[in-house]
N, C-alpha and C positions, 0 to 999 in steps of 0.2 A: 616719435614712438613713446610709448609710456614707460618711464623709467623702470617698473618695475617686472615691464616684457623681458628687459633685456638680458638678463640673467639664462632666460630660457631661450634665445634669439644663439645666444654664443653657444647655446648647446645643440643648437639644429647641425652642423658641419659633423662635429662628432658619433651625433646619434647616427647619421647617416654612413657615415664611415661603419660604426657598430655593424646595421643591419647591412650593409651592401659585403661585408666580409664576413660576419657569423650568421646574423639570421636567415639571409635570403640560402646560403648551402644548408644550414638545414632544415629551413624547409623544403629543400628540395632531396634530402636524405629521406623523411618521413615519408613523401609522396615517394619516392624510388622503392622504399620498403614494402609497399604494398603492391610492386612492379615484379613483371617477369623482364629482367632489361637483359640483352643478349650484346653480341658486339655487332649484328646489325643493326637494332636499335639505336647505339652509339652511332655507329655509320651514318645514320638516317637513312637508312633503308626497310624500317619495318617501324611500327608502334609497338612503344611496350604496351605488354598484356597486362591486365589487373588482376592478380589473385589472391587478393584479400589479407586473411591470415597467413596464407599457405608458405610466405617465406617465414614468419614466425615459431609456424607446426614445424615446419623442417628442421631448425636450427635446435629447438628443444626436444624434440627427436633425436638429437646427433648424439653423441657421447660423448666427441670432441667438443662441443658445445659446453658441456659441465665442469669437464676436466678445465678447461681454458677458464672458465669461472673460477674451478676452485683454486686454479693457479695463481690469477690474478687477485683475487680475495686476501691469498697468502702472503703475494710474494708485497702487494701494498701493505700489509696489517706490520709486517716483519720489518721491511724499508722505511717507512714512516718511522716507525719507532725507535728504531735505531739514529736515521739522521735527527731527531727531535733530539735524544739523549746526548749525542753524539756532538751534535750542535749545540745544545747548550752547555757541555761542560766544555768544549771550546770558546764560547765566547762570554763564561764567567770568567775561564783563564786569560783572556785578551785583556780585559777587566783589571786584571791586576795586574799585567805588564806595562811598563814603562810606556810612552806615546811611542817614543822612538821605532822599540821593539815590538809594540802591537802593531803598527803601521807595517814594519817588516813582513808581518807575522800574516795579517791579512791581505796585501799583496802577491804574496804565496799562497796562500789558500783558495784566494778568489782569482788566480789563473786557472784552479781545477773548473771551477763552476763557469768559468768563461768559455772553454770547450765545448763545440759543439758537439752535439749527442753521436750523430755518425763517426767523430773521432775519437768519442768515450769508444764505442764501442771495439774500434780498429783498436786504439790500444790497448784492452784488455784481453781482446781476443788473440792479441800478439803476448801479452802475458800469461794466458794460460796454452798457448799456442804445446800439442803435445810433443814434437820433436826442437823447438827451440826456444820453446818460454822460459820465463823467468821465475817463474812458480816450481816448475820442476826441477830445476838447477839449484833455488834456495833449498825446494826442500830433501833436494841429493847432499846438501853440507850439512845434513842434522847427521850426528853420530847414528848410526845402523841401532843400536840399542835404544834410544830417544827415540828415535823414528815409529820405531815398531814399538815402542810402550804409548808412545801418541795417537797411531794412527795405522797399528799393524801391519805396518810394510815400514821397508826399509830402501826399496829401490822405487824411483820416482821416474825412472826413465819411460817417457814416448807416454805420459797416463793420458788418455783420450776424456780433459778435466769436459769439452764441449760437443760429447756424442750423449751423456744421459741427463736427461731434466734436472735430475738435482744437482746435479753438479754444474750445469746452465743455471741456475740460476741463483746457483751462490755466486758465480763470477758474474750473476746480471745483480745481484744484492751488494757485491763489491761496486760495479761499476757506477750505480746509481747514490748510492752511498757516496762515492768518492765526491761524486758530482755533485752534491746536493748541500751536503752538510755547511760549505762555506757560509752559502743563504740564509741560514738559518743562522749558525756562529753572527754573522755581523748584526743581524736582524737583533737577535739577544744582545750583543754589545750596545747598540742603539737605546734598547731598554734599559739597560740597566749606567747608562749614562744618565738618567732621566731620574734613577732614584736617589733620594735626597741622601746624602754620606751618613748623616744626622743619625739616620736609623740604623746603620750600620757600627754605628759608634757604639751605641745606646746596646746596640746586644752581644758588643764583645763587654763594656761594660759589665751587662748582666749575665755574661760567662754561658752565652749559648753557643750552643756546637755549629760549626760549618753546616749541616745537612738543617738544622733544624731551624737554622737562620735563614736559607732557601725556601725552606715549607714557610715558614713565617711570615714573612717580608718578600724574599724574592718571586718566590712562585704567584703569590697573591697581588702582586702588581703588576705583575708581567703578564696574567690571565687572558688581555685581551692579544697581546705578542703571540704566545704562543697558539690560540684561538685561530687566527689567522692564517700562520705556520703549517696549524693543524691541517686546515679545510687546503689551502695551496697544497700541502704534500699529499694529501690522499688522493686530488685530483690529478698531478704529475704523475704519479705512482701505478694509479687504476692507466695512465695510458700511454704509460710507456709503450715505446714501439721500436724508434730506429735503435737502440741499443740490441734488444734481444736481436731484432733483422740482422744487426752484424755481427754477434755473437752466434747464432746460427748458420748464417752463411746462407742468410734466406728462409723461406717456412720447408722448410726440411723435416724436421721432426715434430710431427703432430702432439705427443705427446707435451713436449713442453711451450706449446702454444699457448698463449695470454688470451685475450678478446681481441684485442686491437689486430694481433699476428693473425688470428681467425679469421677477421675481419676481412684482413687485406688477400689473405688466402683462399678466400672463398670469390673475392669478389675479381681476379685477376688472375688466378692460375687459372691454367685449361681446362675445362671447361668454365670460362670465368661465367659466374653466377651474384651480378650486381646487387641486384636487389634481395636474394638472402646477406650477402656483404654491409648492406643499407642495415636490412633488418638486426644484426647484431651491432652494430654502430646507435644502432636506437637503444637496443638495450644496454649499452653502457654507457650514455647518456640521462638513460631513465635512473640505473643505478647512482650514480654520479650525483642526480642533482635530490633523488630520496638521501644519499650519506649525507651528504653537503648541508640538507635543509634540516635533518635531524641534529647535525650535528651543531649548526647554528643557532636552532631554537634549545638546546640545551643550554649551550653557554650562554641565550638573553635570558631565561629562566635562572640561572645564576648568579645571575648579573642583579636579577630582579629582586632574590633573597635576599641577598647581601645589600 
């Protein structure tokens, strides 16, 4: 073989893995989306129908449809930015800990992130659980005066924190939050092992501030770190799923339905309706990878000024 086949020879096993796990389902989502698929379909007792648009007209039709957009718009744009912030001022702080103690430090943290998502969700949902969570009992030992200058009540007992959307998804913004942030912290510690101490000397030297030694120095080398960060957390985020499912207790409440919960609600509850399911599974794919590639070709566009 020609030696310089074989670089690409050792990528045939993998590519095929690639497409026999991701490409081949969805192309077979696209084609479903243009499908009337029923459950005898599924059965094979019947052919799916082909109607074109018509799962597409349906879903943009819906109202549920928009709300679950604007939900998931939000509830990414808020959680993203939070665990980014969140994450990095965690793992400048690691940064400055002892090895000993950042080792500690990030073994504890990266148990949250090692959680699976269906146990993210069971625990928080036992957390804000309204007759025996943990949330409502903390915040029954706030002084009655503090309570109610906080947060207008002073009794916390039985609050139903997982029957209204926003308050789903502050416990769904905790829970992913909780989970996330590690990834990010060690990712950043990783970076910022990388930069030379050198510069860091040189600007307490020249008597610059904490924040402006960041914008300086750290922010600008670490550009492609958190680039990366960026584009992994808005795709996590757009598709969350088993969180909210168990924080719900199922798709129960239409209202605070995401795309992915849409998704799976259209395409499995009774009357399950596949191939509209299919077709919003396209559109947040389509979305996904328009963020993704906007947001990539920004950051090679600034890569390219600089």
């Amino acid at each position: 073989m020609n030696p310089k086949l074989v670089p690409y020879a050792l990528l045939i096993p993998g590519t095929l893995v690639i497409v026999g796990l991701l490409m081949y389902p969805t192309v077979q989502m696209v084609i479903m989306s243009f499908q009337k698929v029923t459950l005898r379909v599924i059965r094979g007792a019947a052919e799916p129908e082909y109607v074109g648009f018509g799962n597409f007209e349906a879903i943009f039709n819906n109202p549920v449809f928009w709300s679950s957009l604007r939900n998931t718009v939000a509830f990414a744009a808020i959680t993203v930015t939070l665990t980014l912030v969140l994450g990095t001022a965690v793992g400048i702080l690691l940064n400055r800990l002892s090895k000993r103690m950042s080792s500690f430090v990030i073994i504890g943290i990266m148990s949250a992130w090692a959680v699976p998502p269906v146990a993210q969700g069971t625990i928080w949902r036992w957390l804000f659980d309204a007759e025996r969570g943990v949330i409502n009992w903390a915040l029954n030992l706030l002084p009655d005066w503090l309570s109610s200058l906080l947060f207008g009540r002073a009794d916390w007992t039985g609050q139903p924190w997982l029957n209204d959307a926003w308050s789903i998804y502050l416990a769904l913004i905790l829970t992913v939050l909780w989970s996330s942030f590690p990834f990010v912290a060690v990712s950043v510690l990783a970076g910022l092992r990388g930069i030379p101490a050198e510069l860091y000397e040189a600007a307490r030297v020249d008597g610059s501030t904490p924040w402006r030694t960041f914008r300086k120095i750290t922010f600008p080398l670490l550009k492609p770190v958190f680039a990366v960060l960026t584009i992994l957390s808005i795709i996590w985020d757009f598709k969350v799923f088993s969180q909210l499912y168990v924080l719900m207790n199922g798709p129960t409440n239409r209202e605070a339905f995401n795309l992915s919960l849409f998704s799976f609600a259209e395409a499995f509850k009774a009357p399950p309706k596949m191939g509209t399911g299919a077709a919003i599974a396209v559109v947040l794919t389509v979305i996904l990878l328009i963020v993704t590639a906007f947001y990539t070709r920004q950051m090679v566009k600034s890569e390219e000024v600089q």
